[in-house]
N, C-alpha and C positions, 0 to 999 in steps of 0.2 A: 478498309477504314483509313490504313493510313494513304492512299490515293486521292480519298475524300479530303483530306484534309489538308494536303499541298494545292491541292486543285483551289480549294477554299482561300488558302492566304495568296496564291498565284492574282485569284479574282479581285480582293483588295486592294493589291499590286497595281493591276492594271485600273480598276477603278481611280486610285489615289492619282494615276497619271494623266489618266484624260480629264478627270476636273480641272488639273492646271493649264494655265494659257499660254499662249506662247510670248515670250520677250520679245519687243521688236526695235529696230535700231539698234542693233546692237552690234560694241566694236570691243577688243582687246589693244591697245598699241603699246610696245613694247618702249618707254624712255627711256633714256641715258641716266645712269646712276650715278655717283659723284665721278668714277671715275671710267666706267666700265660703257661702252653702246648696249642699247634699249636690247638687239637681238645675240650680242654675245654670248655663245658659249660659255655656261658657269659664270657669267655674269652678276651681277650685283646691281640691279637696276629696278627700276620702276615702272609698276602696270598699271595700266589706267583704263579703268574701262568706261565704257561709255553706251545707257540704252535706255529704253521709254520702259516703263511700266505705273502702273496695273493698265489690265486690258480692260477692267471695267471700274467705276467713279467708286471712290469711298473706301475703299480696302484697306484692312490693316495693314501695315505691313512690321514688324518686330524685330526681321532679320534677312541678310541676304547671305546667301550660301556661297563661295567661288569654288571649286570644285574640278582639281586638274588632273587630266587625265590624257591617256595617251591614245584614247579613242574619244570619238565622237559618242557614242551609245554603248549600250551591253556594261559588262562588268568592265568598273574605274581602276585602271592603275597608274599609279605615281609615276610622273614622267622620271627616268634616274636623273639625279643631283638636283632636283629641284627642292630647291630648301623655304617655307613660306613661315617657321617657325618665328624668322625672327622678323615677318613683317612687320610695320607701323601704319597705320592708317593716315596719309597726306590729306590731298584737297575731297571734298564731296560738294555734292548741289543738286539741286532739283527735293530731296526729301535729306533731310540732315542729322545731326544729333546721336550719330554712330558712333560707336565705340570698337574697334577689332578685339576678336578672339584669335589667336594662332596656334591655338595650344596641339592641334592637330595637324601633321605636314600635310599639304598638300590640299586642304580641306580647312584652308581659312574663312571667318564669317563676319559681318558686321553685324554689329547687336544695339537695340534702341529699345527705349519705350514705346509700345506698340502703336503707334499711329495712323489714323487714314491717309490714306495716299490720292489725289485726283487723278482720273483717269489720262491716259496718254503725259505723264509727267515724265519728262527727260531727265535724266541722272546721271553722274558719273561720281565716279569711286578711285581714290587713286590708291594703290597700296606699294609703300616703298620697301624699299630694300630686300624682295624678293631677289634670290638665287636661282638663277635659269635652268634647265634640264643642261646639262653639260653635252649632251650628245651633237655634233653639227649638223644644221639641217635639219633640222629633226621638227614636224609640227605636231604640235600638242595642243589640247585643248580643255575649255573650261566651263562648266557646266554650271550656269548661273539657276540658281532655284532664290522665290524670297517668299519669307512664310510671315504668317500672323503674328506667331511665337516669338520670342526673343533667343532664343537659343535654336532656332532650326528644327526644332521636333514639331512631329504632325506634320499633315501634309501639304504640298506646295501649292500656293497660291498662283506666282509666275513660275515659267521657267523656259530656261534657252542657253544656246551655244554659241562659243566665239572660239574660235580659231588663230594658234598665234606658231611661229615658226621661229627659231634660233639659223643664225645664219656665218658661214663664215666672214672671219672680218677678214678685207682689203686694207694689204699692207704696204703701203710708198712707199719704198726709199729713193732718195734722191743727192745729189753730190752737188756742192757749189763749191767750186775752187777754189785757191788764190786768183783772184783775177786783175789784169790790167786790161784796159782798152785805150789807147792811145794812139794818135794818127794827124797829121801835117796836110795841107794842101793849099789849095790857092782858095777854096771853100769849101764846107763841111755842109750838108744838107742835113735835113730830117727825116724821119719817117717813122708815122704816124705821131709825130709831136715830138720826137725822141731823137738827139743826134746819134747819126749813122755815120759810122767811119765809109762804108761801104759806098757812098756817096761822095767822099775825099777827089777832089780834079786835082789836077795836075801841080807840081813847084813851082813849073816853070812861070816867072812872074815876074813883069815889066812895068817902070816905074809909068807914070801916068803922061809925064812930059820930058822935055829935053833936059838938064840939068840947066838951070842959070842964075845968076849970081842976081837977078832980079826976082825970083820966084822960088817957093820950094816946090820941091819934085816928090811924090807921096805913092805908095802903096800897099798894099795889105795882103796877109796872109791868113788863115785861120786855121788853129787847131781844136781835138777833142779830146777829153780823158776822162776816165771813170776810175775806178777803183774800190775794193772791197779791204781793202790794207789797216789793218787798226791802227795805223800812225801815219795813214795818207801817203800823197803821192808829192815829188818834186820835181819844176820843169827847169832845167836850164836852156840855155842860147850859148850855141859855139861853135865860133869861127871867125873868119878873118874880116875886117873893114872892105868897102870897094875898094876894085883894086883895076887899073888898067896898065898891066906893064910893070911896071917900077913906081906909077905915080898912085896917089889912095886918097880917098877921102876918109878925112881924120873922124876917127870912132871918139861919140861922145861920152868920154869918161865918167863926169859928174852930169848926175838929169838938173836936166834945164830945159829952158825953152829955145824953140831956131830961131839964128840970126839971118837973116838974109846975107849974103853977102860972103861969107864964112865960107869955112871948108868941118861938115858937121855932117854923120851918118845918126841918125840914133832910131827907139823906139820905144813906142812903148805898148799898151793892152787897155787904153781907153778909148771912151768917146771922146774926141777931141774937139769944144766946140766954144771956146772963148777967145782967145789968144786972136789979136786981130793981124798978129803974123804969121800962125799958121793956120794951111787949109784946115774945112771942116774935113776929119779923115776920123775913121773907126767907130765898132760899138762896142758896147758896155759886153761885159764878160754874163753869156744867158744859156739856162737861167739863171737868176742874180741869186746870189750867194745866201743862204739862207739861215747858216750854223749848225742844220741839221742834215737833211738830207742831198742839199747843194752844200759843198763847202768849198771849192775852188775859187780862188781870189788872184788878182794880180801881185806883189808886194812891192816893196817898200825900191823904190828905183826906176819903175815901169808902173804905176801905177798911178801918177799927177798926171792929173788933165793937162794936156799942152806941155809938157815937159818929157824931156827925150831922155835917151841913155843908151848904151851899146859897151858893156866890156864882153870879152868873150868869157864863159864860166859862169855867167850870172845866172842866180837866179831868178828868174821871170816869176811865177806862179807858183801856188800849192795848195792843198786841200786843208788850211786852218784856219778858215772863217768858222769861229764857236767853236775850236778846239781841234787839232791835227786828229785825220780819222779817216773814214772811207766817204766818199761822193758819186753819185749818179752824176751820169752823163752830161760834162757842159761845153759850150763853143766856148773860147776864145778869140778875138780877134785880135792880130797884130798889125800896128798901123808902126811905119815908116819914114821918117823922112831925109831929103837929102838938101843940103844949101852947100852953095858953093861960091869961092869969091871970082872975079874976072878972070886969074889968070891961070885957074884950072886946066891945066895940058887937056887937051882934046883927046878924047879915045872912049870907047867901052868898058864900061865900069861893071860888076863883076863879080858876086860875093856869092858862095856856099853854107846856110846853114842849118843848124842843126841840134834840133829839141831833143833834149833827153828827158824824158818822162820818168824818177824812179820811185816806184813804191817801199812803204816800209811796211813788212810785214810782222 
């Protein structure tokens, strides 16, 4: 008798299963929680699921079951650490008007006034603040059933599985230094739109023409600087006037403009293009200064159009356009020039200098 009668509720069992249909479309994806990723371990995040049902038109439907487990079929166990007590029910669509029960771990349900559902209707269900199975790697799974009922009792109408996995998380680290990039030559290239010291040619660099006291004599250098320094960086110029011998062309003290005819070394870090006495020589400091992430400027001495300057010591340039700070990479260009009066002793003229680039950090 009592064979009979397990055999008897077995038949039920199996009965109650095959009437229901299968879910189709159907996904699990694991979001990101306020602070936690979708598939972390012990996580604190949020499930969303997403699938079509009913498989046929007009069905009630009153409740949907989630149902996690650490198998696909046979008897359900709670995946460890998965905690669904304190879900909240987010976004829904396709069939609406749900309300979450959690009062069971593991075996959370949404509940509604029982309504028809049209056939092949898409749905998704989000429920937050689900706590992950704590185990890594680990995939688990959820057993969606939805019934006519509002509380899940009687038998299921849909039902189906979705498959979801905890993963370990990928952890970065990474190091950014104090950094300077700083570098002199006779020109600074780019590469890929970015100035490249690595590109820097040579110091060596010759004025453009002979010196004479009816022409100025002009040439150009260029530098690069970057820095990460939270009170930026500073360029000086230093060293000696030309010099052939004993005899020098006088360094111009105060910035001006050249005289022909004069004995005047100066320079400055503009485009030089007004002044109908001196050549057009140099450009503008690029990229142009921006206050936030260019700040490199020329300053107060070296930085008038057509107007010269040369002590040694000076400061040329600094990263305090919108505030002394750190700057991405910029050219500068130094433009040159030389006037001199008739009775300049004859010789090669002659000068060493030399940028000092320093950060504050």
């Amino acid at each position: 008798m009592a064979i009979v009668m397990i055999c008897f509720a077995v038949g039920i069992s199996t009965s109650s299963n095959a009437s229901a249909d299968q879910i189709t479309l159907r996904s699990l994806t694991l979001q990101a929680g306020v602070t936690d990723g979708g598939s972390k371990p012990g996580g604190v995040v949020n499930h969303l699921f997403a699938f079509t049902l009913p498989s046929t038109g007009n069905t009630n439907v009153g409740s949907i079951q989630f149902l996690y487990c650490t198998t696909a079929a046979g008897l359900c166990t709670t995946p460890g650490g998965l905690v669904t007590t304190s879900a909240t029910l987010g976004t829904q669509s396709g069939a609406t008007g749900f309300t979450i029960v959690n009062t069971t771990n593991g075996a959370p349900y949404i509940s509604r006034t029982s309504a028809s559902v049209t056939a092949n209707t898409a749905v998704t269900y989000q429920l937050m603040g689900v706590t992950n199975p704590t185990t890594t790697n680990q995939t688990f799974y959820v057993r969606i059933s939805s019934f006519a009922s509002i509380d899940t009792t009687g038998g299921a109408t849909d039902t189906g599985n979705v498959a979801a996995s905890t993963a370990s998380q990928i952890v970065l680290t990474g190091t950014m230094p104090e950094s300077l990039v700083f570098c002199t030559g006779a020109t600074v290239g780019l590469t890929g739109g970015v100035p490249d010291c690595a590109t820097a040619t040579s110091g060596a660099i010759s004025f453009n023409q002979l010196f004479s006291p009816t022409d100025t004599a002009t040439a150009t250098s260029q530098m690069a600087a970057s820095t990460n320094a939270g009170s930026g960086y500073n360029v000086t110029v230093n060293g000696p006037t030309l010099t052939s011998g004993s005899n020098t062309v006088s360094g111009m003290n105060a910035s001006t403009t050249g005289i022909r005819g004069t004995s005047q070394f100066g320079l400055n870090l503009r485009a030089n293009t007004t002044a109908t006495s001196t050549p057009l020589v140099g450009i503008e400091v690029a990229p142009s200064p921006n206050g936030t992430n260019y700040r490199g400027q020329s300053i107060t001495g070296y930085n008038g159009v057509d107007n010269f300057k040369f002590t040694t010591g000076d400061s040329v340039a600094n990263s305090a356009n919108g505030g002394a700070g750190g700057s991405d990479a910029q050219i500068f260009t130094i433009s040159y020039i030389v006037n001199v009066p008739g009775s300049q002793p004859a010789g090669t003229y002659t000068t060493t200098l030399t940028y000092i680039c320093t950060p504050t950090f």
